[in-house]
C-alpha angles and dihedrals in degrees: 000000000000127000082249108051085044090059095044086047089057095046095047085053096047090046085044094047090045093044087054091052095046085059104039091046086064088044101049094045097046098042105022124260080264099048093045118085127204076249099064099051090044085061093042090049093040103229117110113261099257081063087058090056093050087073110019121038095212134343089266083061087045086051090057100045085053092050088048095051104037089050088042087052088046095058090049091059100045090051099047079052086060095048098059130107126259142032120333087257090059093048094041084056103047080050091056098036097046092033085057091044086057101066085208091171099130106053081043094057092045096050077049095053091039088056104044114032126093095223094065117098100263080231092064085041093063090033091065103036086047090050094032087057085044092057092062098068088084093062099031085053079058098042085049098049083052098056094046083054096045097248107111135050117266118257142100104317089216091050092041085053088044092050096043100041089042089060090048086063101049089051090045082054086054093059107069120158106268091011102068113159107163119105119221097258097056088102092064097038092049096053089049079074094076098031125112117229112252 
């Protein structure tokens, strides 16, 4: 096989395997990891279910590869917060606007289910609460810069970041398609949570 084909071959695998997470992650979110049959994500995705097998091995297999990703996307995010210009309370506030602008409520409701359920591997379990606890240093660096400058309330920079992006999360879960209920102001409000008065 040629270098190219190869590399169009990679490329067609890496665009299929995105395209049935995409699915699944709507599924899942929407029926349950219980309630949701490889079926059911074949038809969302639109491929037939052997297609399904040539990539994942079951949907429990389909469910990791979503928490990995969507932990891996988040700390991509939260880094890319830390690298912006400007104060912490700039770079607070492009995290908040733009997490909100996401509508990241699936793979939310999914690390939630993955932490909490007893039918979910205590292994996984302990994989997603460690990197979820990882994937706090970027904010809590912020939150940290902030409170050198005088920006930001004292307090424990990690459990400053628990508190804030935990609340993230409960107002993203407060934004499900058809069910919408945040005004257009909770960003600001929200990051008046973490402000020092002036």
């Amino acid at each position: 096989m040629s270098p190219r084909n190869k590399e169009k071959d990679q490329q067609l695998r890496a665009e299929r395997t995105s395209q049935i997470l995409d699915s699944a992650l709507t599924v899942i979110a929407r029926r349950g990891l219980s309630a949701t049959k490889v079926a059911d994500i074949a038809e969302m995705a639109g491929v037939s279910v052997g297609n399904i097998y040539k990539y994942f091995s079951s949907k429990e297999d389909i469910f990791e590869a979503l928490l990995h990703r969507g932990q891996q996307e988040y700390r991509d995010f939260a880094e890319e917060a830390w690298g912006q210009a400007g104060s912490a309370k700039d770079r607070l506030s492009w995290y908040t606007v733009n997490w909100l602008n996401k509508r990241e409520w699936a793979i939310t409701t999914l690390l939630q289910h993955a932490r909490t359920s007893e039918t979910i591997p205590e292994r996984l379990k302990q994989a997603v609460s460690a990197k979820f606890k990882d994937n706090l240093r970027p904010i809590a660096a912020i939150i940290e810069d902030g409170q050198q400058r005088g920006e930001i309330v004292s307090g424990a920079s990690m459990e400053l970041a628990l508190i804030y992006v935990s609340m993230m999360e409960g107002l993203t879960l407060h934004d499900i398609p058809g069910t919408p209920e945040l005004s257009s102001g909770i960003a600001e409000s929200a990051l008046q949570l973490l402000l020092r008065d002036r």
